[in-house]
C-alpha positions as protocol buffer text, in pm:
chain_id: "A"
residue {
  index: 1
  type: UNK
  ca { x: 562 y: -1657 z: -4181 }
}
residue {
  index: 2
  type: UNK
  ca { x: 300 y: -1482 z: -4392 }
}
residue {
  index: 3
  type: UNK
  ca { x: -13 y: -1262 z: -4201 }
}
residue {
  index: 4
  type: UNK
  ca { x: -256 y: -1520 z: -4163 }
}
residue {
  index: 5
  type: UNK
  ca { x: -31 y: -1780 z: -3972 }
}
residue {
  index: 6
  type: UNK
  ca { x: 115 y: -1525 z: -3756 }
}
residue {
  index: 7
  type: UNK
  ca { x: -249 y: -1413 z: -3652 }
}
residue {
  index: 8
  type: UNK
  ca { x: -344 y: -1796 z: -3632 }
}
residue {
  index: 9
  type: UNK
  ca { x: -40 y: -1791 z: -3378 }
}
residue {
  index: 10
  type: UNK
  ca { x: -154 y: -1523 z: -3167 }
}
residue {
  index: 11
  type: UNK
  ca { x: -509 y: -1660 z: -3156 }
}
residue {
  index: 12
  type: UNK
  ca { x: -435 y: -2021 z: -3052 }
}
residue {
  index: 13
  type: UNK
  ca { x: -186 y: -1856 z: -2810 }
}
residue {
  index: 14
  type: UNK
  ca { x: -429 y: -1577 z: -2688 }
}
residue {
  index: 15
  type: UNK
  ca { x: -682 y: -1898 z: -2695 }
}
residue {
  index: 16
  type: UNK
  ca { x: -467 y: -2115 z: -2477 }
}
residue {
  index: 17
  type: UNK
  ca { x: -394 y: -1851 z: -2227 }
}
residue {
  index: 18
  type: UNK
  ca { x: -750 y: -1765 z: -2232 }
}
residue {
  index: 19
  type: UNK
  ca { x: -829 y: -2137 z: -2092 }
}
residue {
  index: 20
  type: UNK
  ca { x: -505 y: -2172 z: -1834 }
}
residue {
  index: 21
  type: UNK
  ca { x: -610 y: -1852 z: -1695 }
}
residue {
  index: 22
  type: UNK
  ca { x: -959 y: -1992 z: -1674 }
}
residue {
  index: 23
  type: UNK
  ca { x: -848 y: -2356 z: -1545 }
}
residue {
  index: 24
  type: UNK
  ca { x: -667 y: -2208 z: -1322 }
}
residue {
  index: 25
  type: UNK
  ca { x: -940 y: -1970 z: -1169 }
}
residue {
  index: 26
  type: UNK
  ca { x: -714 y: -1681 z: -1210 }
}
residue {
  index: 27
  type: UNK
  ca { x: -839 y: -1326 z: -1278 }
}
residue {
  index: 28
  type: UNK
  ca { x: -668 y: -1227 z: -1621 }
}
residue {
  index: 29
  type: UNK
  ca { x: -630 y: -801 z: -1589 }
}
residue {
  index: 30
  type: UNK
  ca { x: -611 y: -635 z: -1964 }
}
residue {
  index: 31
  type: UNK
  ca { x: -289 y: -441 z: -2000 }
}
residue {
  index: 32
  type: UNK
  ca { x: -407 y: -18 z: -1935 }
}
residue {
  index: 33
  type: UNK
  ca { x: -250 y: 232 z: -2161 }
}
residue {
  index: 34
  type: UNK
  ca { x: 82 y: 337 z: -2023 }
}
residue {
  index: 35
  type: UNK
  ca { x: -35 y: 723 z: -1918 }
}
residue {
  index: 36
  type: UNK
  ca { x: -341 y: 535 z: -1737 }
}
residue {
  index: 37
  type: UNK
  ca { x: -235 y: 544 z: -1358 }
}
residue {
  index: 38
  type: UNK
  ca { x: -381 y: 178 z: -1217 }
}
residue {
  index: 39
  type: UNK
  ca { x: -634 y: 178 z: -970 }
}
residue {
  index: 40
  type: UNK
  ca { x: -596 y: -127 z: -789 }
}
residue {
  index: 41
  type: UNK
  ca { x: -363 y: -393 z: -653 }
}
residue {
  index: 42
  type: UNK
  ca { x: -363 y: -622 z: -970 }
}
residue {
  index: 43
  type: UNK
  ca { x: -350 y: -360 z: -1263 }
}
residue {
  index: 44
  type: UNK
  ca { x: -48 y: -213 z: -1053 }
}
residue {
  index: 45
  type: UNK
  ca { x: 106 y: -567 z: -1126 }
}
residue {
  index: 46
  type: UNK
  ca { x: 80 y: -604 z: -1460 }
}
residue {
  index: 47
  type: UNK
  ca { x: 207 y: -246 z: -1508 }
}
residue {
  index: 48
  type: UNK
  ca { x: 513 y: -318 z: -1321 }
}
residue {
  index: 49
  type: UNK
  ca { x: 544 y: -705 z: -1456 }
}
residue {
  index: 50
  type: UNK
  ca { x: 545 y: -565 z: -1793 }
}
residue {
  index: 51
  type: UNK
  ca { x: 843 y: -283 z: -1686 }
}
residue {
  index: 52
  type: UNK
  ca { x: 1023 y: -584 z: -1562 }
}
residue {
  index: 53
  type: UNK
  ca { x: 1020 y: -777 z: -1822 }
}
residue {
  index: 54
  type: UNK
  ca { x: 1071 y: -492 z: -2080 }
}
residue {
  index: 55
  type: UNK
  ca { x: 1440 y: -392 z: -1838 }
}
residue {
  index: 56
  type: UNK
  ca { x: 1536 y: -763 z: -1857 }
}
residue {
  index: 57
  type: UNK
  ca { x: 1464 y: -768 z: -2236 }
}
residue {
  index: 58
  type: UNK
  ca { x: 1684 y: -402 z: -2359 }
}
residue {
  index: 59
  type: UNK
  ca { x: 1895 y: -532 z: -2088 }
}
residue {
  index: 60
  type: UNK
  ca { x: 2017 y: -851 z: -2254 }
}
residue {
  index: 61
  type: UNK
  ca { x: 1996 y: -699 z: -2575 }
}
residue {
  index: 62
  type: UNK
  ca { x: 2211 y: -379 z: -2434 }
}
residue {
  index: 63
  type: UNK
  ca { x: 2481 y: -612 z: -2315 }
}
residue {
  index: 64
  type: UNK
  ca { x: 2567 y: -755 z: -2584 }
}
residue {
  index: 65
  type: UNK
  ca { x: 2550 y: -441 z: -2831 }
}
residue {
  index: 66
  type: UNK
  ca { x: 2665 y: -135 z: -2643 }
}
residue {
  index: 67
  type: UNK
  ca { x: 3033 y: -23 z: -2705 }
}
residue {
  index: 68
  type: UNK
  ca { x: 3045 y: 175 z: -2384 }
}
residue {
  index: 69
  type: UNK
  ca { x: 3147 y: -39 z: -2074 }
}
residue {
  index: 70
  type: UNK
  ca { x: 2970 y: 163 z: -1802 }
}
residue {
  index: 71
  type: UNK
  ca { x: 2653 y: 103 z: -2047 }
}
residue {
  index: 72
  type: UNK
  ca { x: 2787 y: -259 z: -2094 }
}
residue {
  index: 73
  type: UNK
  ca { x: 2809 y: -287 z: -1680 }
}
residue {
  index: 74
  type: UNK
  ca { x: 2453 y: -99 z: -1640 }
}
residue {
  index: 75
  type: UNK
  ca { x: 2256 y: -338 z: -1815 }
}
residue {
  index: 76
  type: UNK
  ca { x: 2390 y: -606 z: -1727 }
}
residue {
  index: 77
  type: UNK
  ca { x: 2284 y: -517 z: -1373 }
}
residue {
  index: 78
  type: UNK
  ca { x: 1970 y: -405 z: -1501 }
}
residue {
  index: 79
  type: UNK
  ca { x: 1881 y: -794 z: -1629 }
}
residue {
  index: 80
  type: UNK
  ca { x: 2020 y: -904 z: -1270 }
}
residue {
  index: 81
  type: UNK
  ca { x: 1799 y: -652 z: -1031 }
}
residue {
  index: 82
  type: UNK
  ca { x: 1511 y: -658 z: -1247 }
}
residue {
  index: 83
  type: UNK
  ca { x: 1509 y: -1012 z: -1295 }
}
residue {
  index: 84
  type: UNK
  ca { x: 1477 y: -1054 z: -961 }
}
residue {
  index: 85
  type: UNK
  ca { x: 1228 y: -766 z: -947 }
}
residue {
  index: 86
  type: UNK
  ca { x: 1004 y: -955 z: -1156 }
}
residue {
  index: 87
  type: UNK
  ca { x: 1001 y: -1306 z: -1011 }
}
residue {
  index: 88
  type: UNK
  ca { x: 900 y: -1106 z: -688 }
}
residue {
  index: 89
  type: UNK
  ca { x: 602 y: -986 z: -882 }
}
residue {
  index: 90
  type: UNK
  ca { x: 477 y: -1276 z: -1014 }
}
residue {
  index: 91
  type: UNK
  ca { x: 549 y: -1453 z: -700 }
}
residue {
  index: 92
  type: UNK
  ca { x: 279 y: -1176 z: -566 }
}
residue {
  index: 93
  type: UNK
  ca { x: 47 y: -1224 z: -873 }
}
residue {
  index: 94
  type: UNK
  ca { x: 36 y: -1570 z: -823 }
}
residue {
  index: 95
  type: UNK
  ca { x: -70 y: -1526 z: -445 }
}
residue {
  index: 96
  type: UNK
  ca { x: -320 y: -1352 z: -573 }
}
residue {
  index: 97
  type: UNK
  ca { x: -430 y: -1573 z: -848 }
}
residue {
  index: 98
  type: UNK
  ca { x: -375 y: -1327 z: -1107 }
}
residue {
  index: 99
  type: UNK
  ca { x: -278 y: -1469 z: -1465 }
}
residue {
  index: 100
  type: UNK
  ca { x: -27 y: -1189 z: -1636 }
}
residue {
  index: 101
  type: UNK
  ca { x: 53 y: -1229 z: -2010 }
}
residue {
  index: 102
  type: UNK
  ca { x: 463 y: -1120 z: -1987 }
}
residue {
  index: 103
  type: UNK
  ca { x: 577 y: -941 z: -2315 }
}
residue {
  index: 104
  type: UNK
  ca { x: 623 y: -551 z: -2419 }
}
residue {
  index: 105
  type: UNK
  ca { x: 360 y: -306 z: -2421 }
}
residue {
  index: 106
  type: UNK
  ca { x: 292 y: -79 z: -2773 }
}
residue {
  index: 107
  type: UNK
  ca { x: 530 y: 151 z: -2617 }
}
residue {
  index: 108
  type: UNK
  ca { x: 758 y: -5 z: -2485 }
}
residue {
  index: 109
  type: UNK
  ca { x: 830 y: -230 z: -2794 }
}
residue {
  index: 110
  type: UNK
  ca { x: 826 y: 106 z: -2993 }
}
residue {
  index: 111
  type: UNK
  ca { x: 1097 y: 246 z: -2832 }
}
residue {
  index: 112
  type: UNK
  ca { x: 1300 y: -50 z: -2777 }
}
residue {
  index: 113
  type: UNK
  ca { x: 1288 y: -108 z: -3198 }
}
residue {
  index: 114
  type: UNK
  ca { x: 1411 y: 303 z: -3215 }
}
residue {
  index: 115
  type: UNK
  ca { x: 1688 y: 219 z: -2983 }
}
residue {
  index: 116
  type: UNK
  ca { x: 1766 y: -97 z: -3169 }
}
residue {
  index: 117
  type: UNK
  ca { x: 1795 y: 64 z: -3518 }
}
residue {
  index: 118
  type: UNK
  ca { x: 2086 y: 307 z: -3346 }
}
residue {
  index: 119
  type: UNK
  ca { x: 2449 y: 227 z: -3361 }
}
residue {
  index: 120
  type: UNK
  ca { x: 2750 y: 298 z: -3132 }
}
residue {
  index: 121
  type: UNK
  ca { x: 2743 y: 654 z: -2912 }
}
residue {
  index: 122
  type: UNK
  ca { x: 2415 y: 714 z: -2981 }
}
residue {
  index: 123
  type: UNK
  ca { x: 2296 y: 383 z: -2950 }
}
residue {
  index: 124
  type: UNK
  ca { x: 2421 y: 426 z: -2552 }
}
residue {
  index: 125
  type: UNK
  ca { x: 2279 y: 772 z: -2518 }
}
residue {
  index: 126
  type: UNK
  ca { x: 1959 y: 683 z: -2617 }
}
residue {
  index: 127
  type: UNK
  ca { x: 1923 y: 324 z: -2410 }
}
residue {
  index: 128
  type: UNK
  ca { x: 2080 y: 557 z: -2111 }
}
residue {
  index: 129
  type: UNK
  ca { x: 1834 y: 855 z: -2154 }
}
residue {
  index: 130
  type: UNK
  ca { x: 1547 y: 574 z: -2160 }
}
residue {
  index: 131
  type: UNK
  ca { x: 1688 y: 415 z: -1853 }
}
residue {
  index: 132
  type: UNK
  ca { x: 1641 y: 746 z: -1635 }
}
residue {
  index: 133
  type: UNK
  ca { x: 1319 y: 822 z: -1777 }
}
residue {
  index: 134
  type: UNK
  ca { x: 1217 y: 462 z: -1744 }
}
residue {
  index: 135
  type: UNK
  ca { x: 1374 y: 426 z: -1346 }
}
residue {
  index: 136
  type: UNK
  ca { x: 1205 y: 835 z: -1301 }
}
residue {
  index: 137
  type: UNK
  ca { x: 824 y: 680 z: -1376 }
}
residue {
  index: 138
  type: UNK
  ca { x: 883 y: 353 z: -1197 }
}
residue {
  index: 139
  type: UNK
  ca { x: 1025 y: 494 z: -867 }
}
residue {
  index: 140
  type: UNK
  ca { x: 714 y: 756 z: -852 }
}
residue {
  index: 141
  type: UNK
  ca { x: 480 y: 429 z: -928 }
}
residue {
  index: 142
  type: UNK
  ca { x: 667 y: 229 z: -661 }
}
residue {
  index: 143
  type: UNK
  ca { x: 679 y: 497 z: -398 }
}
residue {
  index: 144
  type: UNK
  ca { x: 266 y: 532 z: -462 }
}
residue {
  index: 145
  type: UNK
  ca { x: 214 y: 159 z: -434 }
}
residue {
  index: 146
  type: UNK
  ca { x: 486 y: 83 z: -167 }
}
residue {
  index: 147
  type: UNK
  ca { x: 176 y: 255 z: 81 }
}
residue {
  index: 148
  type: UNK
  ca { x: -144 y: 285 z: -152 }
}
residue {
  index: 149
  type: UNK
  ca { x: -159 y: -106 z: -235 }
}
residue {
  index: 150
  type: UNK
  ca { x: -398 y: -304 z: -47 }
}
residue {
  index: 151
  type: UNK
  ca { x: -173 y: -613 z: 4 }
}
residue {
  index: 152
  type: UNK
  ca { x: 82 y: -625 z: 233 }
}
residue {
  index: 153
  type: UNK
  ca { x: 321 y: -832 z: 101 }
}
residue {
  index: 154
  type: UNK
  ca { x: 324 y: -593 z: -194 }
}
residue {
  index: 155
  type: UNK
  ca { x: 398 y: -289 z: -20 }
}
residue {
  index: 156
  type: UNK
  ca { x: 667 y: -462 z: 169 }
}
residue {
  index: 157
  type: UNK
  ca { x: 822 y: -623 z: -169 }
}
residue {
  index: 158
  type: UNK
  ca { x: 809 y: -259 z: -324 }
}
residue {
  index: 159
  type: UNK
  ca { x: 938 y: -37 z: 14 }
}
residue {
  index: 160
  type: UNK
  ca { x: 1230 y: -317 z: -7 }
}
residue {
  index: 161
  type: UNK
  ca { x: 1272 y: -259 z: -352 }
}
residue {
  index: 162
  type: UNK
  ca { x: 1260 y: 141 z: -384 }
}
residue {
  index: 163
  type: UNK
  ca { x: 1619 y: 160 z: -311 }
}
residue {
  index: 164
  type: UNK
  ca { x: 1742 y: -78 z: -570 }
}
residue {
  index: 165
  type: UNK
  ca { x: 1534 y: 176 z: -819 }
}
residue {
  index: 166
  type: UNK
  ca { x: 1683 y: 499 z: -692 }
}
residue {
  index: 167
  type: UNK
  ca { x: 2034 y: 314 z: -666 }
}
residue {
  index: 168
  type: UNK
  ca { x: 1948 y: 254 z: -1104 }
}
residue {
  index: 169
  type: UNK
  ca { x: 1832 y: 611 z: -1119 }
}
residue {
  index: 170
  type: UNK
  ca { x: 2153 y: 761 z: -985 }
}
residue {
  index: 171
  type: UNK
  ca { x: 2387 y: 560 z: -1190 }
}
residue {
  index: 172
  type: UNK
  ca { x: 2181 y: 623 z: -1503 }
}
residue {
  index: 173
  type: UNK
  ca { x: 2227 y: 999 z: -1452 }
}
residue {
  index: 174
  type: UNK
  ca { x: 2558 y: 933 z: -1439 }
}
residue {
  index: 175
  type: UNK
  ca { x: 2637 y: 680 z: -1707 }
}
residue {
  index: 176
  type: UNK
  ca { x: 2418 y: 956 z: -1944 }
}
residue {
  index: 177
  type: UNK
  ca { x: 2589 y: 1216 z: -1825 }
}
residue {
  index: 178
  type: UNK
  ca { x: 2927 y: 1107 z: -1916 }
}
residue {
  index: 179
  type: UNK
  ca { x: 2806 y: 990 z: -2253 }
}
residue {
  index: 180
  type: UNK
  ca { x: 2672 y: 1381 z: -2300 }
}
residue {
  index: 181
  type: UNK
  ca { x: 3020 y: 1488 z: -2257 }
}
């Protein structure tokens, strides 16, 4: 697919979002830089959709490429919990009538295409080392939002779901420190 039909793609696409968004009254919030803490309820959401979907994503793709077992094991729990994790969020966005564009964010995609060019141990290592750093930034964003966020239903979703992320957090650790040895 040469340049110009791949940006016709994204414009029709960006086009038709544009209008379901607007058909269906929903507030569409702009993706914020990743070191850009959100400020409110709704950019919280698409932060976190976006983490959701990007775990799911290097999930799937780390389950069927790892050679390590453990790593094998971990993502495949990682598509599982986070899966879940995200339908949660939507189900919130939607509450809220908030329309959220799913895909990676400039960094995230960046460093899932470096992981993706590795092969075999360090290939593991890497996806495991961006697991912990990953689960290290979401668990601090949770924790903040599980009592800053103005909805309730949110902070109860994320209090409920801060274990699940410290549970990943440990086992990362773990997984990466075996891997180091």
């Amino acid at each position: 697919m040469n340049r110009f039909a791949k940006f016709g793609l994204v414009a029709a696409l960006t086009l038709i979002l544009g209008l379901t968004a607007a058909a269906d009254e929903r507030k569409l919030i702009e993706k914020k830089p990743a070191d850009r803490e959100p400020t409110t309820d709704q950019e919280f959401l698409v932060r976190a959709i976006a983490c959701e979907v990007a775990e799911v994503k290097m999930g799937e793709y780390v389950a069927k490429n790892a050679i390590n077992q453990d790593v094998r094991k971990f993502a495949e729990q990682m598509v599982t919990d986070h899966t879940k994790m995200r339908d949660q969020l939507l189900n919130r966005a939607r509450d809220m009538k908030l329309g959220v564009a799913e895909g990676f964010d400039k960094e995230k995609q960046d460093k899932f295409d470096q992981i993706k060019k590795l092969k075999g141990s360090d290939f593991d290592r890497e996806y495991m080392k961006c697991m912990v750093e990953g689960h290290e930034k979401a668990l601090q964003l949770h924790e903040k939002w599980s009592t800053a966020a103005k909805d309730q239903k949110l902070r109860d979703d994320l209090k409920n779901g801060l274990p699940t992320l410290r549970e990943h957090l440990d086992h990362a650790r773990k997984i990466l420190n075996s891997l180091k040895s």
